[in-house]
N, C-alpha and C positions, 0 to 999 in steps of 0.2 A: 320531512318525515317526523311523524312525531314520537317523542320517548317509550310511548307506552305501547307501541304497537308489535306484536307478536313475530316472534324471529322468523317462524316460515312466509310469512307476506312481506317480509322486506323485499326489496327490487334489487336485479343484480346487480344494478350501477351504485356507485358510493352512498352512502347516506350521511346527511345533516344531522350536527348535535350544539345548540347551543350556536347556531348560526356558522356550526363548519365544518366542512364535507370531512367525514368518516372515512374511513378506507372500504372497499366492497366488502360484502360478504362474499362465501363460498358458496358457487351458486351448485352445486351439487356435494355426493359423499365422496368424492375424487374420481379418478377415473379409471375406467374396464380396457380401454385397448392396450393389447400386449401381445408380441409374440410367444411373449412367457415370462411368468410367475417369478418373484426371487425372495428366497430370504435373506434380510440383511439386519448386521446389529451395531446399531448407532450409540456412537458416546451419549447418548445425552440419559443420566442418572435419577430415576424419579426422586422427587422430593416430597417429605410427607409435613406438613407443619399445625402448629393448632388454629385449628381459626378462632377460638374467641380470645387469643393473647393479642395483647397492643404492645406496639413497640417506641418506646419516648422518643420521639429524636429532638434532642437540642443542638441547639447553637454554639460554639466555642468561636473566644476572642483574644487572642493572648497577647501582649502587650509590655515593653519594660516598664518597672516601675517609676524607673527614671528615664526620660529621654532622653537622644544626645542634645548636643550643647547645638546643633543645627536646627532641634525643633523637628524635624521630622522623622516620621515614623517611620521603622528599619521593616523590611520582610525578615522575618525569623526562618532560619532554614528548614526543613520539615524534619531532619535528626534531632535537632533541639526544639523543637515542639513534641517532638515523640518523648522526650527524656524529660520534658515539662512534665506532658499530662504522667508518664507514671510517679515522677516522682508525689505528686500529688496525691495521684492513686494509692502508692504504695507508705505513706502517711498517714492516712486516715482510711484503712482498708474496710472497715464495716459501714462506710457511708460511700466509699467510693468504688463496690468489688469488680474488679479489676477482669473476671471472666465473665460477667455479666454483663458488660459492655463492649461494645465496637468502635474504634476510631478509625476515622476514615486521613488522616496524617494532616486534613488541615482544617477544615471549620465543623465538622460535623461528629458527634456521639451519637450512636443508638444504645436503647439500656431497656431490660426485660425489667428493672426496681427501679423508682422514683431517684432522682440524685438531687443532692442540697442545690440552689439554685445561686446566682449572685456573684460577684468577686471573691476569690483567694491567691493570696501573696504565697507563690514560693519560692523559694529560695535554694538554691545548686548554684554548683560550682564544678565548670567543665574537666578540671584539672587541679592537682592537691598544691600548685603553687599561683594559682588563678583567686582573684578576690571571690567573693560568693555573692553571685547576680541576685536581683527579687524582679519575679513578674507577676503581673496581674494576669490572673488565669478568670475571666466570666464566661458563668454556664447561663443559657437560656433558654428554657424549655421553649419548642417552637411547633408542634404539633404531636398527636398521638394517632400513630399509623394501626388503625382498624385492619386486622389480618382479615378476616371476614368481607372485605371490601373484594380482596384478592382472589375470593372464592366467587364471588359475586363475579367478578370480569371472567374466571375461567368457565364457568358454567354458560357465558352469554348473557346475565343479566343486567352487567355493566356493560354500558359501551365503551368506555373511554380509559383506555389502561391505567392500574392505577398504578403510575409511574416510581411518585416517592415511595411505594412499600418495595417496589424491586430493587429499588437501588437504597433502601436498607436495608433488607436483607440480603445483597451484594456483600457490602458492605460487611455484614457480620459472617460471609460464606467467605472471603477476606481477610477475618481478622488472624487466624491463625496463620496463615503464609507470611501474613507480615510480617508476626513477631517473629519467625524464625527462620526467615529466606529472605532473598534480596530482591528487591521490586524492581521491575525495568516498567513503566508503562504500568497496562493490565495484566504482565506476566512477573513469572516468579520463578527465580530459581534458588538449588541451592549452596550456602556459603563455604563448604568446602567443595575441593576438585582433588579427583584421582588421578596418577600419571599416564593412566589409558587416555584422557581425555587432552593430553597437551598437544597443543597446536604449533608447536615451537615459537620462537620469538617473543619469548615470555608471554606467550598468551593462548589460553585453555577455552576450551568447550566447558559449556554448561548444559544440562538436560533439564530443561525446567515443564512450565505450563501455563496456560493462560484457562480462565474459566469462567463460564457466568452461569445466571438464572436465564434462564426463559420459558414462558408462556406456553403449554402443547394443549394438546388435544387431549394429552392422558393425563392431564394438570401441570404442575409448577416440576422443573428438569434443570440438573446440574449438566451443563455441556460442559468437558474439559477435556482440550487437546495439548496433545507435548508440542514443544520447543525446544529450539537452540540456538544459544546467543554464542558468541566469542567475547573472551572477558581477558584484559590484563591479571596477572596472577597478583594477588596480594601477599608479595614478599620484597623483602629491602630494597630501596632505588637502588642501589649498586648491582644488587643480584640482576633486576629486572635491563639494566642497561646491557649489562656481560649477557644476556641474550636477545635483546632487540635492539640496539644497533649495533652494526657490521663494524665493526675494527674498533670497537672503544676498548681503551688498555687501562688501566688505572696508573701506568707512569708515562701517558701519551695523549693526555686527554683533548687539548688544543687542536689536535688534528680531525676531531669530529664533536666539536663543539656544537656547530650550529644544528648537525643532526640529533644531539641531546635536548639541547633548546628544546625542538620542533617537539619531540617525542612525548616528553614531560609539561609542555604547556599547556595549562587546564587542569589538571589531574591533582585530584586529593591524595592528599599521605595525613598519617598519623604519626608522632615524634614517640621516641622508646627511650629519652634519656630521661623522664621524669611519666609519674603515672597520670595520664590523658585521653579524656573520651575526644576533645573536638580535634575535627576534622580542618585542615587548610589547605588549599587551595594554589599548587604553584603559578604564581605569575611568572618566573624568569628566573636565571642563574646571578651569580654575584660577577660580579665584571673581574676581581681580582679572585687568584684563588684564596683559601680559606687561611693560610700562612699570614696574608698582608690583610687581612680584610680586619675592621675595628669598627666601635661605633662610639657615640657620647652618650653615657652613661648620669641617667640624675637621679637626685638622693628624693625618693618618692616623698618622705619628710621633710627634704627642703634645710637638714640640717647642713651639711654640709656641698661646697659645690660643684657643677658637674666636672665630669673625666671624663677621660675618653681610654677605651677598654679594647683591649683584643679580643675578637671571638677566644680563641685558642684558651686567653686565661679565665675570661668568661666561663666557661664551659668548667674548666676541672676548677674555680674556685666556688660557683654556685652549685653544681652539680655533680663533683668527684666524678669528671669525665674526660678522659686524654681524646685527644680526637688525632684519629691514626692516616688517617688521609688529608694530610695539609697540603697537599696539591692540586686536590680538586675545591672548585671552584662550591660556594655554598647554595644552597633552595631558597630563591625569595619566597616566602611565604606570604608577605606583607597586604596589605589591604587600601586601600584608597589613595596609594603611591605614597605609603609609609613603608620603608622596607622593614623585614624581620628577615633575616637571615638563621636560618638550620644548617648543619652540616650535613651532606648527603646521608653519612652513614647513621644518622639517626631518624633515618628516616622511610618508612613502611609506605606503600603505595596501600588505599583503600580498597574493599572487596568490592567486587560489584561495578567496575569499572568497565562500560563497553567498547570492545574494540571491534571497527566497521569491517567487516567480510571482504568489501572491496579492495580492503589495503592488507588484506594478508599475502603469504606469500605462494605459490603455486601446490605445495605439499600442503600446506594448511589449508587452503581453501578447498584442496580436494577431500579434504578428512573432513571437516564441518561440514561441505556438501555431503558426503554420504553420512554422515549423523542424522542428518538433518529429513535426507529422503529416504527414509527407512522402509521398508515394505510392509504393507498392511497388518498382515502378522504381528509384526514386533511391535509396532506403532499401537495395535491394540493392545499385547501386555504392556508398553509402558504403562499406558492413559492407567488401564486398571491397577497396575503398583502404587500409579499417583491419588488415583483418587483413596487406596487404602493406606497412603503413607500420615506419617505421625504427624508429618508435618506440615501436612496440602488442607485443602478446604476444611474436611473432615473430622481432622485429627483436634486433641483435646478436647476440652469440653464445653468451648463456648456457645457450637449450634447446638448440643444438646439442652443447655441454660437456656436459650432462646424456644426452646420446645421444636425445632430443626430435625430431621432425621434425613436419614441419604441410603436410597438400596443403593448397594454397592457392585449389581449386574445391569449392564449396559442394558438397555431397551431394544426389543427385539422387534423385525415390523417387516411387512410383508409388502415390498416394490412390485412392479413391473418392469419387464427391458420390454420398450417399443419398436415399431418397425424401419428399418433409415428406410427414407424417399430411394427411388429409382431416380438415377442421373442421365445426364443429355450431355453427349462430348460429340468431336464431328468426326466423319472420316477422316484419314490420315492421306490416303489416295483419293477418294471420288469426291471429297466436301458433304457426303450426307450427313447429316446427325444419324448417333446409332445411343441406342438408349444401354445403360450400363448399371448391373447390381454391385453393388459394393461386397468387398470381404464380409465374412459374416460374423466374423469373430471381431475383428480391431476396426472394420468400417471403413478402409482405406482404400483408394483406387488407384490408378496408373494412368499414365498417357500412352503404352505401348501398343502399339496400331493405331494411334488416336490423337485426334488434335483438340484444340482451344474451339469452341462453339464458334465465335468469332474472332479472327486475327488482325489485330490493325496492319496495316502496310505500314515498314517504315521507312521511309523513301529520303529521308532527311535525319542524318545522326551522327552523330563526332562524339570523336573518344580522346578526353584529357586526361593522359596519365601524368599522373605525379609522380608514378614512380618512378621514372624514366634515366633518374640519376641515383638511385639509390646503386647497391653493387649485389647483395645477394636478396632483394626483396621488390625484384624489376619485374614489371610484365615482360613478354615474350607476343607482342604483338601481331607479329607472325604467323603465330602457333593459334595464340584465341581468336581473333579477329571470327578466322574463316570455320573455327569448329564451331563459336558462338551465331553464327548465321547460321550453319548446318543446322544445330539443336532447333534454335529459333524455325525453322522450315519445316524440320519433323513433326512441332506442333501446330503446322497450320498460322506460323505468325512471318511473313515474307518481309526478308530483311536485306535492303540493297548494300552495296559496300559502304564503309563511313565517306562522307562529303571531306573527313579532316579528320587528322590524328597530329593531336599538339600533342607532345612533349614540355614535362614542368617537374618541378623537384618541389618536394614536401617541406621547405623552404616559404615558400607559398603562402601555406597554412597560419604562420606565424608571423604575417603582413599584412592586414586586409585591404592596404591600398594595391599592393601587388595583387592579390586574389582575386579583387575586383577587376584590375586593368583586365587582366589574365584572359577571366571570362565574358568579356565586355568584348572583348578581343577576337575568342571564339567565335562569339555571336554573330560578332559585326563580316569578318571573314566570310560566314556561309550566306549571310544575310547579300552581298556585293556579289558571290560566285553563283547564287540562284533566284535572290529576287523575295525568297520566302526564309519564313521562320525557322529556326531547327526544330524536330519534332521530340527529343530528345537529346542530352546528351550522357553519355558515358562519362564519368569521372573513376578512374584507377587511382587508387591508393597505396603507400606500402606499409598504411600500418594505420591505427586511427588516430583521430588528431582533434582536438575542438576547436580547430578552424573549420571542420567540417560544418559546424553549428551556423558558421557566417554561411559559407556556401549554398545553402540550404536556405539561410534566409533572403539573401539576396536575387538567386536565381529566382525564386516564387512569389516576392513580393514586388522585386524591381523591375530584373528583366521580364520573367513570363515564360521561363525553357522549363521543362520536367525535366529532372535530374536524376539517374540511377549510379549511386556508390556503390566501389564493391573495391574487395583487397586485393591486391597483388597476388599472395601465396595459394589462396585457391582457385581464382581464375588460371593459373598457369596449370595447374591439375586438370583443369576444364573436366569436372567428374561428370556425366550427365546428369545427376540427381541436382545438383550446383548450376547449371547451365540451365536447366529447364525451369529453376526455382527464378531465377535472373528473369526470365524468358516471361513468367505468368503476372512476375510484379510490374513488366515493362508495358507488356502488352494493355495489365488493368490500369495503370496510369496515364494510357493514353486513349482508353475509352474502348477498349473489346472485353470479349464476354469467354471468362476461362471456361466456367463449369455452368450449369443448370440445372432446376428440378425440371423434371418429365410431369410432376402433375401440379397442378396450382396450389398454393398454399388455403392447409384448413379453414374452414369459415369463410372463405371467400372464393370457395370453388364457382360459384354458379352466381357470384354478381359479375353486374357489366363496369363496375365502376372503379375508377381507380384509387391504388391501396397506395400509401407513403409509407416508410416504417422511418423514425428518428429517434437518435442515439447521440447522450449527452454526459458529459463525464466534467468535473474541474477537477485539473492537477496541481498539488500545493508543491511551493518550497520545502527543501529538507528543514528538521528540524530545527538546526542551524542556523537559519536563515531568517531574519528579523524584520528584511524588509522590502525582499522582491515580491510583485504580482502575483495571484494563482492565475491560471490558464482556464476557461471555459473552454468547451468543443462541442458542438453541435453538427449534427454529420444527416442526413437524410439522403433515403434514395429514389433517385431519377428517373428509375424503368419499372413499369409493368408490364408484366407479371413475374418477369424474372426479377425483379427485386435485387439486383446484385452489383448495382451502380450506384455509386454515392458522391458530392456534394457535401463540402466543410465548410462552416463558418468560424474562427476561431477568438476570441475575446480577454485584452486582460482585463484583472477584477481586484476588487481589494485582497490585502493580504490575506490569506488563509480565507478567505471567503466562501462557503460552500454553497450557498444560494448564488445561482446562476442571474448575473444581474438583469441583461439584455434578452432573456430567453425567450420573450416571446416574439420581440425584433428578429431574433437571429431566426425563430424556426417560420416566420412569415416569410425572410429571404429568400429560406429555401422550397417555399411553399410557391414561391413567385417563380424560382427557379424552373422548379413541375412543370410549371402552367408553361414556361415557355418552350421548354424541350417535347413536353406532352401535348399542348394546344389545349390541357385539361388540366381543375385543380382536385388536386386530392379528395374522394369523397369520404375516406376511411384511412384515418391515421391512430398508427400504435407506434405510442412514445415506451423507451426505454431509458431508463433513468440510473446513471451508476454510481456509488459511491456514498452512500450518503445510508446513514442508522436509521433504526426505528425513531430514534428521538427528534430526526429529522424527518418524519414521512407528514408531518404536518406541516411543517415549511413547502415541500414539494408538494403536497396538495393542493395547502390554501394561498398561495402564494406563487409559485413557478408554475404552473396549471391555470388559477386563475387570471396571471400575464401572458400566457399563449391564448387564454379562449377570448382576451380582451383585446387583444392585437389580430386573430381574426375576427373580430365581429367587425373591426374597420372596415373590412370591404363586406359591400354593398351585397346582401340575397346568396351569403358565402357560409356556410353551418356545417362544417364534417364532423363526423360522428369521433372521437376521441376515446382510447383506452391508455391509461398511461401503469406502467409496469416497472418496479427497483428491480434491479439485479444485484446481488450481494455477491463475490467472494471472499473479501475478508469477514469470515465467521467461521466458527470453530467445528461444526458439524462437519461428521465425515461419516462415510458408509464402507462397512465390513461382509462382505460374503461369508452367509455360515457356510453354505455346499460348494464342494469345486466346480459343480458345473455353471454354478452362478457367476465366475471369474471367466474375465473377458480374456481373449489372448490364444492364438493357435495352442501354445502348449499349457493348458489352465494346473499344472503341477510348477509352471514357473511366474504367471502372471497371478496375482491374487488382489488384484483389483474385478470392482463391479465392471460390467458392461459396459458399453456404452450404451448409451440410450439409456440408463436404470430413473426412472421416477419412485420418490417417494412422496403422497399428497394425503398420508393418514398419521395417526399415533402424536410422531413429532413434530408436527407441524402446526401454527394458527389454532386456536382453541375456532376461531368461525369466519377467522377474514379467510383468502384467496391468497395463497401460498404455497409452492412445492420445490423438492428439490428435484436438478435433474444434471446426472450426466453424463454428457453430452461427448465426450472424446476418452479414447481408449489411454489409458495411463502405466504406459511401457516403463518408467520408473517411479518409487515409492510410491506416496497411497493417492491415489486423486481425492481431488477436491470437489463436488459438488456443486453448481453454480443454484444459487436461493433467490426463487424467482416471487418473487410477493405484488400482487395487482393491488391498485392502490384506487382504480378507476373505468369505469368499462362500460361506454355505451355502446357495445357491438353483442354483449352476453356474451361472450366467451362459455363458452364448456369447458371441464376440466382438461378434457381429453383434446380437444380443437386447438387448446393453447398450448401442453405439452407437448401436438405432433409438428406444430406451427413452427415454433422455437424451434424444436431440434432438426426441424428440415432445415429450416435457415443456417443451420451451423454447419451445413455443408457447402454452402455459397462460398464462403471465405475465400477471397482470389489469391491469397500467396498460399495456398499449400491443398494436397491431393489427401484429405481427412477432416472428418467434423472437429471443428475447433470450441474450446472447452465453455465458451462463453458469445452471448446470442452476437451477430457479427455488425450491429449497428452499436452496440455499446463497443465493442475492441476498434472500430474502425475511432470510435468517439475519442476513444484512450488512445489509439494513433496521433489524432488530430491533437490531441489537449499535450500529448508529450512534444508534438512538432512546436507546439506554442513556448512550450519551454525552450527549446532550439533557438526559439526566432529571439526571445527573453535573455538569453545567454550572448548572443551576437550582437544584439543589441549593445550589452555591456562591454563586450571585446572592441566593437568600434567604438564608444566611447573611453573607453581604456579608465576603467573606476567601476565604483560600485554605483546602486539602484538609481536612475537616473528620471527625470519627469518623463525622457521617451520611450521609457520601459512599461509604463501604463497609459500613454499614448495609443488608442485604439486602432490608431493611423499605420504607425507600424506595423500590424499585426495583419495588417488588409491584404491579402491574395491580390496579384496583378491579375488583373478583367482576365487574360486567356488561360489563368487557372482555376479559378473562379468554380467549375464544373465538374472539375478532373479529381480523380484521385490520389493527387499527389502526394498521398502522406502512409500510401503502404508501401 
């Protein structure tokens, strides 16, 4: 394609710039199908800016003036880089004004005025009894971001985003939150907490926000949606102990020692017995308490020579300070395994400190979840307090200096709710299919009078309960056995009695030589009593366990059994809603068909040819985590025209890796897999792609795209047509119903969520690429999410509307549950697959008993045994 060629004669497939495929354009003005109209009002805030202002961005390098005595150069923390640059700033304010500029906390300034360029030495001192440091502070100018460029890409005369202006002006929509709220990430909350928001355990709710620029159709838009974090309180390590750990007494301390340890390791405090900005960092407590503890003391002059000093007199001879708790043990504060010993009690835990949701305790995690899932309503007056608070994007006066402005009324825009597909379930008595409308309101169906389209027999199955010695958390095998075949019958899935019911203690779990015997055991039993395979088996639980993680891997890599876990305490309820949910994921794992569309999927009603749809997700290490594998998943399915079979292939990758290494390998696999199940190869395949930013949509383009179309052109007179499409849900866009009737929900006075089905493909979206949001599942608590569906490549043409009704039929395929689920089902199946890799990742390390090991990125590991190979073993 060449540059100069006029927007309406572009082709609807991607175009070339500069030798690399573009993202599509919009091949129409969105689309007309609807059952009906809706108005809805989007966070996202216009933004108005000057175009003929440039904005400087230079370079920052900050550096000591003196090195250590090792030669090598230290990371400066990003608090004392911030306390760098103002001090600088706030020294020389008519050369360096201080609201005229943006720092981004580590290498980068944006400035609306010229700034002096070159080295300057400043010089601070973190603390009034600290020597006074000097750094080298160099600025260098490195480009001048033309705002007019930004206009140029909104209008369509640019192709190619211009990146660095967004993420300066990020950056300066940024700079306020910074200076007066606490950064987590891209969110921000603020530094004081009310006692409404304590979560006990010394640790409080925060209500923050997270924001950005983006790109619309109506120009340049501030998206900014609330948050909430859980945060340690920033008050005394003593106070914060006397509420988060269980029995610490301050005349009893030895007796929950090592839970202080754990609680306080990592965690920054500030000192109070002398005036101090820097922050430290506890490594550990003093082994003796604070009464015997002493150090050697030397004369920094060298006059006279060393002693050795008690903390105790330490303290009240440099600092007129008695220290009142000589029994508790002291804060190493220390660094590079030099101790520094503080006395607890002068010592403040930092703001801003997060504490993980996981590890709260059942009251707490119930109150931060309902913070957190606020209903639509509230969630829009937040967003609008934030966006007009003093203190969020908006507030002071730096985007005004940048020439910046921000309406402060949400964008208002005109959706559609589309029509759900008619579904295909069977008789319940005669085996006919009988075709079925969905609720009209929540989109939800039932099995009552009705079965599974098709039911596999399962004629071969054993049930390992673990819980079998536990005392109040034991199946009743008795009791489920025979109700769980009943349910299983009602849906058309014929279930003969188990072959075997072993008995095992959750013991088990925490042996994997045991675990293994255990089920090898199983196997081998029914294998001697029938000749065949088991077709599943049943594993009871009384509680969950991460030997689960072995279990899982072993059955599906080693032996070859599908495997259905489930717990103790709701099996014995045998609720039908629980039995029937067991019942759909047992049956899809062993290859029958729960639900189906009644009419062929859009765009491809009236070919003869067969469609593949493939879904691919990489799942990273937490944070924390330095140095396990990320997981690939690539999932594709088996059947046409039902579409609702799928095939995993799963991959580990470098750490944090977000380019899918093997992706053209893996999706040729299951390409091959087709041909074999079908006797035909896919003529028309739509890839779906999750995870991954705009900043990545070039990676996945020119690079994971151009590895799938180079792996098939291997085979010989082989050319399927290719659409490849991101699905985003971490992004901040969210949709508000102005009219009640617009909210989805039997009682629309209690539900104030959009529709299901709502599209919106104008206003906020793509200034000309292919993009819409849609969603797709009814959201019975707080506000739903939207899933952002952006075509990145399309030799099929897609229409606006062919791809919105495509998508959202497909979300009613999803085989565990009786409701379109909120995102398209070959990415969720993908995110399946890529969290089971984490599983296989974990058990890995359990059987080798240590951390990241060479066969934890061992691809070998990770390989599905041949008779899973096909199955859905990962819903």
């Amino acid at each position: 394609m060449e540059r100069s060629r006029p927007l309406d004669s572009l082709p609807p497939t991607s175009s070339k710039c500069m030798d690399k495929v573009l993202p599509v354009r919009r091949p129409d003005k969105g689309g007309t199908s609807a059952v009906r109209s809706t108005i809805v009002r989007v966070n996202h805030f216009p933004v108005k800016f000057n175009s003929e202002k440039i904005i400087l961005h230079y370079d920052v390098d900050v550096k000591p003036e003196l090195l250590p005595k090792h030669g090598r150069s230290v990371k400066i923390p990003k608090s004392i880089l911030f306390m760098i640059k103002e001090k600088l700033f706030s020294d020389d304010p008519s050369r360096f004004p201080l609201s005229r500029t943006a720092f981004d906390g580590e290498k980068n300034i944006f400035s609306v005025v010229a700034l002096p360029t070159g080295k300057f030495k400043v010089e601070f001192s973190e603390s009034e009894d600290m020597k006074i440091r000097s750094y080298i502070f160099t600025i260098k100018l490195v480009n001048q971001l033309e705002l007019r460029k930004l206009v140029d890409y909104l209008s369509g005369k640019l192709l190619s985003i211009p990146r660095e202006i967004l993420q300066g002006m990020d950056v300066v929509m940024k700079e306020n939150p910074a200076r007066h709220m606490i950064s987590v990430g891209r969110s921000f909350y603020p530094v004081k907490f009310s006692e409404n928001d304590d979560l006990g355990q010394g640790i409080v709710s925060s209500r923050g926000f997270l924001h950005s620029l983006k790109p619309t159709a109506q120009g340049l838009t501030l998206c900014l949606d609330y948050s909430v974090l859980a945060f340690r309180k920033p008050i005394p390590v003593i106070d914060f102990l006397e509420e988060h750990v269980k029995g610490f007494r301050l005349n009893d301390f030895r007796r929950v020692g090592k839970e202080v340890e754990v609680a306080l390791k990592g965690l920054k405090v500030r000192v109070n017995h002398r005036l101090c900005k820097q922050k430290y960092t506890i490594s550990g407590l003093s082994s003796e308490n604070t009464r015997y503890l002493s150090f050697i003391a030397e004369d920094p002059e060298g006059k006279s020579s060393s002693k050795k000093v008690g903390i105790i007199d330490y303290f009240r001879e440099k600092y007129g300070k008695d220290i009142k708790y000589k029994d508790l043990p002291c804060l190493d504060v220390g660094k590079n395994n030099r101790k520094n010993y503080v006395p607890m009690e002068f010592c403040m835990l930092v703001e801003g400190q997060r504490f993980l949701k996981e590890k709260l305790d059942n009251p707490g995690a119930r109150k931060l979840k309902d913070m957190s899932l606020v209903l639509p309503r509230v969630r829009e007056n937040n967003i609008c307090e934030l966006v007009r608070s003093r203190t969020g994007p908006c507030g002071g006066d730096v985007i005004n200096n940048f020439g910046i402005e921000v309406n402060m009324r949400m964008t208002t825009v005109a959706g559609r709710v589309i029509m759900a597909p008619e579904l295909k379930l069977g008789g319940a008595h005669n085996g006919r299919m009988s075709k079925i409308t969905v609720d009209r309101n929540k989109c939800h169906w039932n099995f009552v009078g009705k079965s599974v389209v098709e039911g596999k027999h399962i004629r071969r199955w054993a049930v390992l309960d673990f819980s079998a010695y536990e005392d109040s958390k034991r199946l009743r095998p008795n009791e489920f056995i025979p109700k769980f075949i009943r349910r299983c019958a009602g849906l058309g899935i014929i279930m003969d009695e188990p072959l075997l019911y072993q008995s095992a203690g959750m013991n088990a779990f925490s042996n994997v030589d045991m675990l293994r015997e255990l089920l090898l055991g199983v196997v081998d039993r029914v294998y001697k009593s029938t000749r065949n395979q088991l077709q599943i088996l049943l594993c009871v639980m009384a509680m969950k366990d991460p030997g689960y993680n072995y279990l899982k891997w072993f059955c599906e890599t080693n032996i070859g059994i599908v495997t259905q876990c489930c717990l103790a305490f709701p099996a014995n309820k045998a609720n039908d809603q629980y039995l029937a949910n067991l019942a759909l994921k047992m049956n899809a794992k062993l290859g029958g068909s729960n639900v189906e569309l009644i009419e062929r999927l859009p765009r491809f009603e009236n070919d003869d040819g067969h469609v593949m749809f493939i879904g691919a997700d990489v799942n990273h290490p937490g944070a924390w985590d330095s140095g396990s594998p990320s997981i690939a998943a690539v999932v594709a399915s088996v059947n046409w025209p039902a579409a609702n079979r799928y095939a995993a292939r799963v991959r580990p990758q470098f750490h944090r890796s977000e380019k899918i290494l093997n992706f053209g390998d893996m999706c040729l696999e299951l390409i091959e897999t087709y041909a074999r199940v079908n006797r035909a190869k896919p003529e028309k395949i739509v890839v779906f792609r999750d995870g991954v930013s705009e900043g990545q949509f070039d990676m996945v383009l020119n690079e994971e795209l151009a590895d799938l179309k180079e792996a098939i052109q291997r085979g010989r007179s082989y050319n399927p047509t290719i659409t490849l499409i991101v699905t985003q849900k971490r992004h901040q866009t969210r949709l508000f119903p102005e009219n009640k009737r617009d909210r989805g929900g039997e009682d629309r006075n209690l539900s104030q969520n959009v529709s299901p089905g709502t599209v919106v493909d104008t206003i906020v979206v793509h200034p000309f690429e292919f993009d819409f949001y849609l969603c797709s599942h009814y959201g019975g608590i707080g506000t739903s999410k939207p899933t952002h569906y952006h075509v990145l490549y399309d030799e099929h043409r897609f229409t606006s509307d062919q791809l919105q009704k495509l998508i959202y039929n497909l979300c009613f395929t999803f085989v565990r549950c009786t409701k379109p689920v909120s995102l398209v089902p070959p990415v969720y199946y993908a995110d399946l697959a890529a969290y089971r890799g984490r599983l296989y990742h974990d058990a890995l390390e359990l059987e080798r008993s240590g951390p990241t090991s060479a066969a934890t990125f061992d691809e070998r590991s990770y390989r599905l045994h041949g008779d899973l190979e096909n199955t859905m073993f990962f819903v």
